[in-house]
C-alpha positions as CSV (number, residue, x, y, z in Angstrom):
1,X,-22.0,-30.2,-37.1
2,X,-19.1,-32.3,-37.8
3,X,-16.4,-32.1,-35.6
4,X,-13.8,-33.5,-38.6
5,X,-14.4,-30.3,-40.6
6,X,-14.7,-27.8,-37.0
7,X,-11.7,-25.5,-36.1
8,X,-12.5,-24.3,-32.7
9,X,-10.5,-22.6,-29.8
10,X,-9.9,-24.8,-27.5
11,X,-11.9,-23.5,-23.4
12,X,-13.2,-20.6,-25.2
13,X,-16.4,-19.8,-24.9
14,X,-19.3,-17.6,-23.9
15,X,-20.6,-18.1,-19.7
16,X,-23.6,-15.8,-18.3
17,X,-22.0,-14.8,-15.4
18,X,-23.2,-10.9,-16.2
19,X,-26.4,-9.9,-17.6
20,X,-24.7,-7.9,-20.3
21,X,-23.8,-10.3,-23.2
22,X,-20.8,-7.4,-23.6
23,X,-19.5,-8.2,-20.7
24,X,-19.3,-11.7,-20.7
25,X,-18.0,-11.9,-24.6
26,X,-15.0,-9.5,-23.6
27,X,-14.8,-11.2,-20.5
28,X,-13.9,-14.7,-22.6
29,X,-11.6,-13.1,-24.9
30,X,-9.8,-11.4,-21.7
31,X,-9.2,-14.8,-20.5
32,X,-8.0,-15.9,-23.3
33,X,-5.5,-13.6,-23.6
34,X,-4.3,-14.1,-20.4
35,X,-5.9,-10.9,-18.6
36,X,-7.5,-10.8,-15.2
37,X,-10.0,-8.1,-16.1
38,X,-13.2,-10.6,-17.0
39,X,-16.1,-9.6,-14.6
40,X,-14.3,-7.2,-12.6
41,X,-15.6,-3.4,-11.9
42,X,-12.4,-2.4,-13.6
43,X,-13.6,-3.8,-16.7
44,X,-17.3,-2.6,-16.2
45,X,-15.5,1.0,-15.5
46,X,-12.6,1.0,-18.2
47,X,-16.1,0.5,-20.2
48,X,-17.7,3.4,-19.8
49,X,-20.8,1.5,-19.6
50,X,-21.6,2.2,-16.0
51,X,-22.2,5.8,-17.0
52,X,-24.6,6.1,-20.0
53,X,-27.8,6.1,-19.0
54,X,-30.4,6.2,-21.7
55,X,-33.5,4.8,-23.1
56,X,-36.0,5.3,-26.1
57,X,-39.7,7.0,-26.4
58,X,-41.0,3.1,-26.1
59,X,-39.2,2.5,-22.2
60,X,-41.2,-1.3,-22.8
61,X,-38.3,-2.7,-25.1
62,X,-35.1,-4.7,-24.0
63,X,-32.7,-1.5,-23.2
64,X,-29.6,-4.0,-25.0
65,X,-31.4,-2.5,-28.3
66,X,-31.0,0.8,-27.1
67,X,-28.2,3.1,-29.1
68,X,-24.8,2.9,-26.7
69,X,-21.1,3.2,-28.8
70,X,-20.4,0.0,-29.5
71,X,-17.2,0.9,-31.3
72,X,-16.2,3.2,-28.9
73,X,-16.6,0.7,-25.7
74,X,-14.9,-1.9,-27.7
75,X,-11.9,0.8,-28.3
76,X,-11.4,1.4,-24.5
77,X,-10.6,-2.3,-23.7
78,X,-7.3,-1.7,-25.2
79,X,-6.4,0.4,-22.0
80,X,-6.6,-3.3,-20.4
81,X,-3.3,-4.2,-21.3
82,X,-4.9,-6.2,-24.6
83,X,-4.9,-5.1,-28.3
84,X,-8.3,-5.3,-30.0
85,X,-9.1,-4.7,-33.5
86,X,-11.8,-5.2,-35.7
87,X,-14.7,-3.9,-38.4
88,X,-17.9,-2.6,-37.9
89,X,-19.9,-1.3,-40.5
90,X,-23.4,-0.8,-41.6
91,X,-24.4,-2.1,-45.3
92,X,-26.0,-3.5,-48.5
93,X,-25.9,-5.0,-51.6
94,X,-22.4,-5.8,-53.0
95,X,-20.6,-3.6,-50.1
96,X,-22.4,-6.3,-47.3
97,X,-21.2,-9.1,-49.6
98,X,-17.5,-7.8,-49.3
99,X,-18.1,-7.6,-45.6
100,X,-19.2,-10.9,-45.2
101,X,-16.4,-12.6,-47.2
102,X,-13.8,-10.0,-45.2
103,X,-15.1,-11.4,-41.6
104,X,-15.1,-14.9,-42.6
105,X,-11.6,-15.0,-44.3
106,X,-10.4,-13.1,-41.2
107,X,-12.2,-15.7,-38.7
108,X,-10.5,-18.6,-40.4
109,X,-7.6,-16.9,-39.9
110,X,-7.5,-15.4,-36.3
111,X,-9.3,-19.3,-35.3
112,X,-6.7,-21.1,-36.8
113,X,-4.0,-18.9,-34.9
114,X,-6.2,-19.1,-31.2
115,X,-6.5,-15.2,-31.8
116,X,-10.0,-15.4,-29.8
117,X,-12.8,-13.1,-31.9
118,X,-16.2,-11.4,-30.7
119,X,-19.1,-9.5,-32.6
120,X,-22.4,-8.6,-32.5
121,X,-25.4,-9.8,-35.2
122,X,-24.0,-13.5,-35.4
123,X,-26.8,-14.9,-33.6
124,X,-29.2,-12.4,-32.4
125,X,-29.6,-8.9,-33.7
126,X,-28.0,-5.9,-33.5
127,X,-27.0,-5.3,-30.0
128,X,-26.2,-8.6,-28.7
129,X,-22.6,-9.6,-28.6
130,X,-21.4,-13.6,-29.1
131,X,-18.4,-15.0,-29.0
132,X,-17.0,-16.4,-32.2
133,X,-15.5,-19.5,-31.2
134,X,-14.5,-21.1,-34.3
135,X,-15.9,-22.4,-37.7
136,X,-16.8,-25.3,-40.0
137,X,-15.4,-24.9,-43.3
138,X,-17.2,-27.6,-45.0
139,X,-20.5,-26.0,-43.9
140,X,-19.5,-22.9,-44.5
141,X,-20.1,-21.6,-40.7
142,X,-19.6,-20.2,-37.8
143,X,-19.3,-21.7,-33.9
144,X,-20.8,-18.9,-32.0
145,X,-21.6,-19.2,-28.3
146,X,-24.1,-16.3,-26.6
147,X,-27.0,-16.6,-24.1
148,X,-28.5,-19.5,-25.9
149,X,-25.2,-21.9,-25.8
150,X,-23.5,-23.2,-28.9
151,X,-24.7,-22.2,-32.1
152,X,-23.8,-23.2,-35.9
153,X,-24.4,-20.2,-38.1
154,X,-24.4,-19.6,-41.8
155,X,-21.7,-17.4,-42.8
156,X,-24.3,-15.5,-45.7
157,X,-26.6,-14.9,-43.1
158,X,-24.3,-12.4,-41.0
159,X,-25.9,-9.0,-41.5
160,X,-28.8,-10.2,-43.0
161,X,-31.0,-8.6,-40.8
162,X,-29.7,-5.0,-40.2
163,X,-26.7,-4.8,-42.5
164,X,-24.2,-5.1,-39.8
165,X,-20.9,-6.8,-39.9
166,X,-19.0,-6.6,-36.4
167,X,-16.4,-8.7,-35.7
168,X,-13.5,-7.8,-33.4
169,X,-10.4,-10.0,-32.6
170,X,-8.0,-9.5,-29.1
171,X,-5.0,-10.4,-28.3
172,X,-2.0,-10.1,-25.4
173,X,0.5,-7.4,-27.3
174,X,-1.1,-4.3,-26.1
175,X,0.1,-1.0,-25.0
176,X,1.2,-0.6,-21.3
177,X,-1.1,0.1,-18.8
178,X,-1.6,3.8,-17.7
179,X,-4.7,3.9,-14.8
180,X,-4.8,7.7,-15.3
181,X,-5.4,7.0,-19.1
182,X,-8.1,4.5,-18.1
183,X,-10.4,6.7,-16.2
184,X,-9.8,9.5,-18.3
185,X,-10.9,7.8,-21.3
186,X,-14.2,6.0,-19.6
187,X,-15.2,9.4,-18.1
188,X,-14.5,11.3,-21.3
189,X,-16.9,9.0,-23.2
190,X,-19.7,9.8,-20.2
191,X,-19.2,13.4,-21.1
192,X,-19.6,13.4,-24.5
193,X,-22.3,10.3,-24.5
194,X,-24.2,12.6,-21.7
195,X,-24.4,15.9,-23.7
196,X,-26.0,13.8,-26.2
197,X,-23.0,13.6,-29.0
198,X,-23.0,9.8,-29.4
199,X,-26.7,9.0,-30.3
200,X,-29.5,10.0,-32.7
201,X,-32.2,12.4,-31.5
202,X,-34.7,9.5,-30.5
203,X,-32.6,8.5,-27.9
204,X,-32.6,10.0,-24.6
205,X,-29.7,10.3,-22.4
206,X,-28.8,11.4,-18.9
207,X,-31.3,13.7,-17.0
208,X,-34.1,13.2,-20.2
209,X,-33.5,9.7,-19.8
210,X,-34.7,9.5,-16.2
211,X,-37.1,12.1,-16.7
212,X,-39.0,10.5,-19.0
213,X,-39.1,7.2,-17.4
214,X,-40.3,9.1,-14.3
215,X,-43.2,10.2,-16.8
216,X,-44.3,7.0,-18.2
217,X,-44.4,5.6,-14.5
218,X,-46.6,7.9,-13.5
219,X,-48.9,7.4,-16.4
220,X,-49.0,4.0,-15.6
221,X,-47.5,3.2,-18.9
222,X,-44.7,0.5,-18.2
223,X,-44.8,-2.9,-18.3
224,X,-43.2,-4.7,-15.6
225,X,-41.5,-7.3,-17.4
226,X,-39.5,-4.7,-19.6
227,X,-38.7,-2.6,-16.1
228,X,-37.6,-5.1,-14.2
229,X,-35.1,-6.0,-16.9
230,X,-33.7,-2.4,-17.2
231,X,-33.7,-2.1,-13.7
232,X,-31.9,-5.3,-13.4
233,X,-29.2,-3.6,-15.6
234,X,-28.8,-0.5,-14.2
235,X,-27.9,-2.2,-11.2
236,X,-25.2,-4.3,-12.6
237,X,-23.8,-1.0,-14.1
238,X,-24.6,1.9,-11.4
239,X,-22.7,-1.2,-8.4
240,X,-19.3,-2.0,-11.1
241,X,-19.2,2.0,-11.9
242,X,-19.2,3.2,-8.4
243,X,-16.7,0.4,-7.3
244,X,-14.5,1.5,-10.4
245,X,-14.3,4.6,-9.3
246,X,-13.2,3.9,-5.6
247,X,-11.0,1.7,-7.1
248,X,-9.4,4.4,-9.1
249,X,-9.0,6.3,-6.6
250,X,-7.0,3.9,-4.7
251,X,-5.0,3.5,-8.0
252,X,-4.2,6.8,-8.8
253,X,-3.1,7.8,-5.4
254,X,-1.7,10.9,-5.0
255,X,-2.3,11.5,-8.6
256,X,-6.1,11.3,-8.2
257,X,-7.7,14.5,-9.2
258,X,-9.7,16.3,-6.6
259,X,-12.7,16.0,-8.3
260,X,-13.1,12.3,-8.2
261,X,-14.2,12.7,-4.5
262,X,-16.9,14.4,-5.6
263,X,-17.7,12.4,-8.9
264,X,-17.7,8.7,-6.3
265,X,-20.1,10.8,-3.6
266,X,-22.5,11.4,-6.3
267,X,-22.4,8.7,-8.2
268,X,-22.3,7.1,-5.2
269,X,-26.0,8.6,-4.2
270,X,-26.9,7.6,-8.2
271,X,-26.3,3.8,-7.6
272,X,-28.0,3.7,-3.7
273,X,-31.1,4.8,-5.3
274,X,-30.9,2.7,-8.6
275,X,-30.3,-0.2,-6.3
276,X,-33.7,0.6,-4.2
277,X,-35.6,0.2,-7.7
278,X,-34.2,-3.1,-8.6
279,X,-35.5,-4.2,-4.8
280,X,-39.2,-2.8,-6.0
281,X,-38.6,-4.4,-9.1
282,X,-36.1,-7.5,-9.3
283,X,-35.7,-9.8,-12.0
284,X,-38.3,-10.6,-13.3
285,X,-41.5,-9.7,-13.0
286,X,-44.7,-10.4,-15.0
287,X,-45.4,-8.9,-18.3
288,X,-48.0,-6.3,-18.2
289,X,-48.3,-2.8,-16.8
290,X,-47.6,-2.2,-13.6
291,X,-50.5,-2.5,-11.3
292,X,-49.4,-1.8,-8.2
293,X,-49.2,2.0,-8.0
294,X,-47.4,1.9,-4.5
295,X,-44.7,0.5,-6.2
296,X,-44.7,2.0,-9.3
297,X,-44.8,5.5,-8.0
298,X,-41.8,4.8,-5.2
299,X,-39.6,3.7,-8.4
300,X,-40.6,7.3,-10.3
301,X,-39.4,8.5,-7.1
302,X,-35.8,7.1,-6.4
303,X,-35.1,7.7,-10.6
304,X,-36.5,11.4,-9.9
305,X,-34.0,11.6,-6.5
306,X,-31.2,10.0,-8.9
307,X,-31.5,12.1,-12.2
308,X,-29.7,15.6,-10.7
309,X,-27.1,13.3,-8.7
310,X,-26.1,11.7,-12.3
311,X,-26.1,15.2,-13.7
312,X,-23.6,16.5,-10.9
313,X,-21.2,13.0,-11.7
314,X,-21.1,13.5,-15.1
315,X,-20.0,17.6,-14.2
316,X,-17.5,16.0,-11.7
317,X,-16.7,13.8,-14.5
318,X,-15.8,16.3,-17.3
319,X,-13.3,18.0,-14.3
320,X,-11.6,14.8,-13.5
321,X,-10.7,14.3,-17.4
322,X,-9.9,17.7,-17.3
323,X,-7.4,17.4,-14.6
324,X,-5.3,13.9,-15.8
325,X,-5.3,15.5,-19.1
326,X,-4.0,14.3,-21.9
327,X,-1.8,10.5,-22.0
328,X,1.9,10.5,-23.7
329,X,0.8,8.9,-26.5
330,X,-2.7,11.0,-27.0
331,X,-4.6,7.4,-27.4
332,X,-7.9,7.4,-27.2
333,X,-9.4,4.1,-28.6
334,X,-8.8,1.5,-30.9
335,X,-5.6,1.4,-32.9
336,X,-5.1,1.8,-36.3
């Protein structure tokens, strides 16, 4: 690289704090627009990460590739105070070339104004997120930092792999903060994500998600590496969910809807016995199937335990959203 012909945003970049490269990509750009949400369960919650659980017929594949809505969890941060906008789309030929000269005319742009950007399918494939921390004109490409530190990227090789062009830009002007907004909005994504609205048919979700990771413990048919990695992130999700909603209780005060009593008790019971598999299984364990059957069986247990207590959250759920309603404004994501 060569720093004459670099435009970059000065202290903003990608860190690994969480294990999700979501996280820590909208962490950065919260920081640099001045929020305090990076890292915190609030963020995790306002999310609505915590509470889609789901994997694939193949459980021994990194669970970042598994389907989640991107767009959607990128719409909810602007109940963080922030505004966030962007493009995602998926495709080809002459439409992909458009797409590719669109994000890196708007990169230049947002870089050169310390408007911080984030997307995924920079530097790794489809579900990864980096953050897009400036670009070299001369070379025609993008400073990305992700999980493997800086990177210099081609700007005609974004989307070459799956089509995709994401690319999302934050900054400070949002709308005002409404808490009772916030939850609603998380929780009304775990509803419709848990009935199975959001993803293709060879996903499972929710109760068939457990359920069939039960099964392929049982059959001996996971590999450890792979678990230990979902496990790992169920953990970081099921803790920052159950903490988001004790916090929004706290929040909402006297205006917290009876049924989020219920929805922290059971989600409550979800996360105790998610956290019990990660301390069978901790990151990271060798690659190969699970061999010990102790082990391996006790795990099929606690996700058995945990399915019907996620199944009863997402019920409480669906009644808290019910009770705060609609906001003033009727926003529900990303605006226009």
């Amino acid at each position: 690289m060569h720093a004459q012909t670099e435009k970059i945003i000065e202290g903003y970049r990608y860190y690994g704090r969480s294990n999700l490269a979501n996280v820590n990509a909208f962490s950065a750009a919260l920081k640099q627009a001045g929020s305090g949400y990076g890292y915190t369960p609030w963020l995790y919650g306002a999310m609505g990460a915590p509470f889609l659980f789901r994997t694939v017929e193949d459980v021994n594949t990194e669970p970042v590739l598994h389907e989640l809505p991107h767009e959607r969890i990128v719409g909810l941060l602007n109940n963080l105070g922030v505004r966030v906008e962007g493009m995602s789309e998926v495709a080809s030929g002459e439409r992909l070339a458009a797409l590719r000269e669109e994000a890196w005319n708007t990169v230049r742009d947002k870089v050169d104004r310390g408007i911080p950007c984030f997307g995924r399918g920079f530097y790794f494939s489809y579900g990864e997120t980096s953050v897009v921390q400036g670009y070299n004109a001369a070379e025609g490409t993008y400073i990305i930092s992700c999980w493997h530190d800086i990177q210099s990227v081609p700007r005609h090789t974004l989307g070459e792999r799956d089509g995709l062009v994401d690319l999302y830009w934050m900054t400070s002007d949002g709308q005002t903060e409404d808490d009772r907004r916030t939850v609603r909005d998380a929780l009304a994504l775990a509803v419709e994500y848990a009935e199975g609205r959001l993803t293709s048919e060879d996903t499972y979700v929710g109760v068939a998600a457990y359920g069939h990771w039960v099964e392929q413990l049982r059959k001996g048919a996971v590999d450890g590496w792979f678990f230990a990695y979902a496990a790992h992130e169920w953990d970081t999700l099921k803790t920052h969910g159950y903490k988001f909603l004790e916090e929004a209780k706290v929040r909402l005060g006297t205006q917290a809807p009876a049924a989020l009593d219920q929805a922290i008790r059971e989600f409550k019971a979800v996360q105790a016995r998610i956290h019990q598999v990660y301390e069978l299984f901790p990151w990271s364990q060798p690659r190969g199937l699970i061999t010990d059957t102790e082990r391996r069986l006790e795990a099929a247990r606690l996700l058995e335990e945990a399915a019907p207590h996620d199944a009863a959250a997402i019920e409480a759920f669906r009644s808290v959203v019910d009770e705060l309603g609609e906001s003033a404004d009727g926003n529900r994501g990303m605006p226009a």
